[in-house]
C-alpha positions as CSV (number, residue, x, y, z in Angstrom):
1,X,59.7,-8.9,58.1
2,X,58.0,-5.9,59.9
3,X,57.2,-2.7,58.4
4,X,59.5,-0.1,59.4
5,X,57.3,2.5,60.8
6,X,57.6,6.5,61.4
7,X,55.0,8.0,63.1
8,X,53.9,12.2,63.7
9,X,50.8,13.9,65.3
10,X,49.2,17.1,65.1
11,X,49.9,18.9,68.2
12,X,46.0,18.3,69.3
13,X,45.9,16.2,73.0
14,X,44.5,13.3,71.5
15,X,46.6,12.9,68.7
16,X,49.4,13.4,71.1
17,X,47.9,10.7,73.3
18,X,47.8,8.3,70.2
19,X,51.5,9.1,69.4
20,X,52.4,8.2,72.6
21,X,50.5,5.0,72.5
22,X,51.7,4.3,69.2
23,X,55.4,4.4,69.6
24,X,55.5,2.7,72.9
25,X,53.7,-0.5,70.8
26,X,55.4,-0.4,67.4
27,X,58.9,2.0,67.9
28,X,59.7,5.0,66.3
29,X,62.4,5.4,63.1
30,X,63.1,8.4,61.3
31,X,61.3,9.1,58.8
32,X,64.2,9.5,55.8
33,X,64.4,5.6,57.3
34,X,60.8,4.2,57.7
35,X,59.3,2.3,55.0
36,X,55.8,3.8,55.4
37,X,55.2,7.3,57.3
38,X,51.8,7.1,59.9
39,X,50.1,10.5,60.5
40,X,47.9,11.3,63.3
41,X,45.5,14.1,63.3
42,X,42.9,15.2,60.3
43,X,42.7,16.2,57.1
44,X,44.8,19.6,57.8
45,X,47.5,17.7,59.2
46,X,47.3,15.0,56.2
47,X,47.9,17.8,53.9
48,X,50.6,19.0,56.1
49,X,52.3,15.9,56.0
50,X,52.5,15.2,52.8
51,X,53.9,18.4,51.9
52,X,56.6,17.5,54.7
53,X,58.1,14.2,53.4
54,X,57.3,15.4,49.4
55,X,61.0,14.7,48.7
56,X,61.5,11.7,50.6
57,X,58.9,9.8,48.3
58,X,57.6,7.6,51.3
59,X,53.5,6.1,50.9
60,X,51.9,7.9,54.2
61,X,49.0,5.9,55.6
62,X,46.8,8.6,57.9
63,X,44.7,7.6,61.1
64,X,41.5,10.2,62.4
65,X,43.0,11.8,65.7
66,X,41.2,15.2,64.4
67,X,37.9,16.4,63.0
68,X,37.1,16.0,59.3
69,X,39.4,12.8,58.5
70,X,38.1,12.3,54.7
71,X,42.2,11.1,53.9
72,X,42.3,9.5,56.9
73,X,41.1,5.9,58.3
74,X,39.8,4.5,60.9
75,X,41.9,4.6,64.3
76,X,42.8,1.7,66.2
77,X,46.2,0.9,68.1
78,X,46.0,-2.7,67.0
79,X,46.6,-5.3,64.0
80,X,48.6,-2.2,62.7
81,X,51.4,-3.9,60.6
82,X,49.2,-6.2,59.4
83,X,46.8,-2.9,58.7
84,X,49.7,-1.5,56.5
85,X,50.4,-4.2,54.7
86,X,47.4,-4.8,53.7
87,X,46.7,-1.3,52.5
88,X,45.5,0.1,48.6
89,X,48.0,2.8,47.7
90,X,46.2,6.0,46.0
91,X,48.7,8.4,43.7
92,X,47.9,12.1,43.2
93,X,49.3,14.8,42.1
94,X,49.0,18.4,43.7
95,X,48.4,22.3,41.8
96,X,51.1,24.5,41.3
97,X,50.2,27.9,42.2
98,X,52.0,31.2,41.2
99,X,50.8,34.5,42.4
100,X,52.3,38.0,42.0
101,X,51.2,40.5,44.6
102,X,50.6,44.3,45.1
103,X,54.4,44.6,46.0
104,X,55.8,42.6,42.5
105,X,56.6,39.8,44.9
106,X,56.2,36.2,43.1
107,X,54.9,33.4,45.4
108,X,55.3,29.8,44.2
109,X,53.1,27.3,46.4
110,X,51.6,24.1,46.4
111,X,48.2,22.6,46.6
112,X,46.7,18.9,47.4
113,X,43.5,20.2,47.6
114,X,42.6,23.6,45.9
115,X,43.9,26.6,45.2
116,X,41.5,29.4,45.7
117,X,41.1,33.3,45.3
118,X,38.8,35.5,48.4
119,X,37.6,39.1,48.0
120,X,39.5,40.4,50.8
121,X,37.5,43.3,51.3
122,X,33.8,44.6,51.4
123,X,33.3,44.4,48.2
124,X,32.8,41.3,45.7
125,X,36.1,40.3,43.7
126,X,36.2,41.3,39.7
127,X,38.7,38.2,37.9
128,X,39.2,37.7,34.2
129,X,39.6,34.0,33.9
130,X,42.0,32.8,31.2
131,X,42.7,29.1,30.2
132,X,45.7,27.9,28.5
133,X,46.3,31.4,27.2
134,X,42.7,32.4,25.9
135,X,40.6,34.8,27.8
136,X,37.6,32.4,28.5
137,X,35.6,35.0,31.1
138,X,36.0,38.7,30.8
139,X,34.5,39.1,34.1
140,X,34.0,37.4,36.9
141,X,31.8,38.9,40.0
142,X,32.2,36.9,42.9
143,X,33.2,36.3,46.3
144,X,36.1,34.5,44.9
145,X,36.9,31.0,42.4
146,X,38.8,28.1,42.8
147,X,40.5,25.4,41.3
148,X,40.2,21.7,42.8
149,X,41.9,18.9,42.0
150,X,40.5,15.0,42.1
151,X,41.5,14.8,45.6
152,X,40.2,17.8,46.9
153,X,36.9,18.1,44.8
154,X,34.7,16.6,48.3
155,X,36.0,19.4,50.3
156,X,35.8,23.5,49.8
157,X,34.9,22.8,46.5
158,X,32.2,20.6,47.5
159,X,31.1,23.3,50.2
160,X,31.0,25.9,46.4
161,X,28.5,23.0,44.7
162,X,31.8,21.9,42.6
163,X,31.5,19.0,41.1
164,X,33.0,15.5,43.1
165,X,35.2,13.9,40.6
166,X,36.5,10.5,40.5
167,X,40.2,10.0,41.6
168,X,41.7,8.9,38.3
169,X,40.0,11.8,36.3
170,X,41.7,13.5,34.2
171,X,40.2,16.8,34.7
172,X,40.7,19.7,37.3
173,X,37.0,21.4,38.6
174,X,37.3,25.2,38.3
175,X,34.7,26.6,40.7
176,X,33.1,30.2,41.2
177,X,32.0,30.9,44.9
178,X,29.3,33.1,45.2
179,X,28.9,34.3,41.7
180,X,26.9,37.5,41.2
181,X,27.4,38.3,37.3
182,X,27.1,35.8,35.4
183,X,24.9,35.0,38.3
184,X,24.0,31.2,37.8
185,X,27.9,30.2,36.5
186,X,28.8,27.4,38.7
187,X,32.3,26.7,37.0
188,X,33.8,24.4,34.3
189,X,35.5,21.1,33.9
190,X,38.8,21.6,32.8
191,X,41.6,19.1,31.0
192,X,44.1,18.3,33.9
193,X,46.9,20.2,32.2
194,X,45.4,23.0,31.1
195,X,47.3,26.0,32.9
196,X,44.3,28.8,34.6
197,X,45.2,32.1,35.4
198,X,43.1,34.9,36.9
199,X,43.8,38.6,36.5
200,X,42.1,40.9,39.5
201,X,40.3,43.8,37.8
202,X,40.2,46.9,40.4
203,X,42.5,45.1,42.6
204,X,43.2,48.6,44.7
205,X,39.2,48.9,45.2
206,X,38.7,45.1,45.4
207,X,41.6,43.6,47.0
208,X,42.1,39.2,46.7
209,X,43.7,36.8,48.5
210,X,45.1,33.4,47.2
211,X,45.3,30.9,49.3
212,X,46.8,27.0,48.6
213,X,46.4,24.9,51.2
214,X,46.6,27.5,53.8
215,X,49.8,29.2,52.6
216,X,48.1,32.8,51.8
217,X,49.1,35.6,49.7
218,X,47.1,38.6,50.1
219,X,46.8,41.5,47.2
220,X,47.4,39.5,44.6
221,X,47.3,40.6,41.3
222,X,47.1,37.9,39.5
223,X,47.4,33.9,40.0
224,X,48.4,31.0,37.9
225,X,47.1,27.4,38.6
226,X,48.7,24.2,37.3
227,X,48.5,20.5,37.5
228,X,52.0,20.1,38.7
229,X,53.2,16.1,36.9
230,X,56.6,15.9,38.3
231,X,55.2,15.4,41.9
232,X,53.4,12.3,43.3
233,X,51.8,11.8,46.6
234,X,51.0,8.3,47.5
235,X,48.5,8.0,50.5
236,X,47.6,4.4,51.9
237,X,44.0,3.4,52.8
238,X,42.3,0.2,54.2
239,X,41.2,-2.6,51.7
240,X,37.4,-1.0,50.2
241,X,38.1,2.5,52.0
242,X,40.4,4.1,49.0
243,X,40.0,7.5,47.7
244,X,37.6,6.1,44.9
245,X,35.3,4.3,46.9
246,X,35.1,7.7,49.3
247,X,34.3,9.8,46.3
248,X,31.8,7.9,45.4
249,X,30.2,7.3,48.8
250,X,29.8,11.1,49.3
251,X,27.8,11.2,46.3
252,X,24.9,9.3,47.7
253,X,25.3,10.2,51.3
């Protein structure tokens, strides 16, 4: 019995091109109907996707038609039902971010990856870091912090010197970029549902952006950052190419 199959691209030519190619070769069913959702582009368009069919609860199995391509495998137009079947199934969870800006306006988002906070001005970012409640850093100096999960800890996080952390951790990487006082704090390791918030001090002098996954809120006040349970991603990779085995390969590459 075939593999019911719903594919999307990124709006890039090539990935276009592989759509095209795709569809033509397997067909095309909605995706509220497929039993396995493709995605053609890169990691952006992953992350995109996955937000997209959240509610429909559908595995998503992504092929590199961009640039990056760390959630993504290998393209090739043939063998692909078999390809699918085959497949290792990776669950994660994404962040729940809530911000309040300059305005009183509350923004609820969410985040595969990271949720981070940027200066948004000339001049470094002041935060008060709290975890679970309890002030745990007064002050903060910095060009701005984040909070990665599992999934996302190879990518800006990684790019901050956070810490790459196996898939099935139970821990969320909290991650200073930039840091000018304290000067050599790096971050923490933090207990998956631990709930971080950040207060910006002088926020009319040293206005902050949050950002998850792209969705931006600029002037923020202050940010909350949660593991959110209740939601499950499941992404589909190629027999010895799953999440776990790419965390640890970037390690020693």
């Amino acid at each position: 019995m075939s593999i019911k199959i719903s594919f999307c691209a990124s709006r890039v030519a090539v990935a276009q091109d592989a759509l095209r190619a795709l569809t033509d070769r397997y067909g095309q069913v909605a995706a509220e109907d497929s039993d396995i959702i493709v995605a053609l582009g890169g990691d952006g368009f992953m992350l995109q996707t996955l937000n997209d069919v959240q509610s429909l609860g559908k595995p998503v199995y992504g092929m590199n038609r961009g640039t990056v391509g760390f959630l993504m495998n290998t393209y090739s137009e043939d063998d692909l039902q078999n390809r699918l079947a085959e497949a290792e199934e990776a669950q994660i969870n994404p962040l729940s971010m809530e911000a309040e800006s300059d305005d009183g306006t509350l923004t609820k988002a969410l985040a595969i990856n990271e949720v981070s906070l940027l200066r948004a001005g000339p001049q470094a970012a002041r935060l008060k870091i709290s975890v679970d409640g309890r002030s745990r850093m007064p002050e903060l100096v910095c060009d701005g912090a984040l909070v990665a999960t599992p999934a996302g800890s190879t990518a800006y996080n990684y790019s901050a010197h956070g810490p790459i952390l196996p898939i099935r951790a139970d821990v969320l990487a909290l991650t200073a970029v930039a840091a000018f006082r304290p000067r050599r704090w790096r971050g923490a390791l933090l207990p998956k549902d631990a709930t971080v918030r950040f207060d910006v001090l002088e926020p009319e002098k040293r206005p902050v952006m949050a950002d998850a996954d792209s969705r931006t809120v600029r002037n923020v006040q202050w940010v909350e950052i949660r593991s959110e349970p209740t939601i499950t991603h499941r992404l589909l990779f190629d027999p010895g190419h799953g999440l776990e085995e790419r965390l640890i390969r970037e390690q020693f590459s």
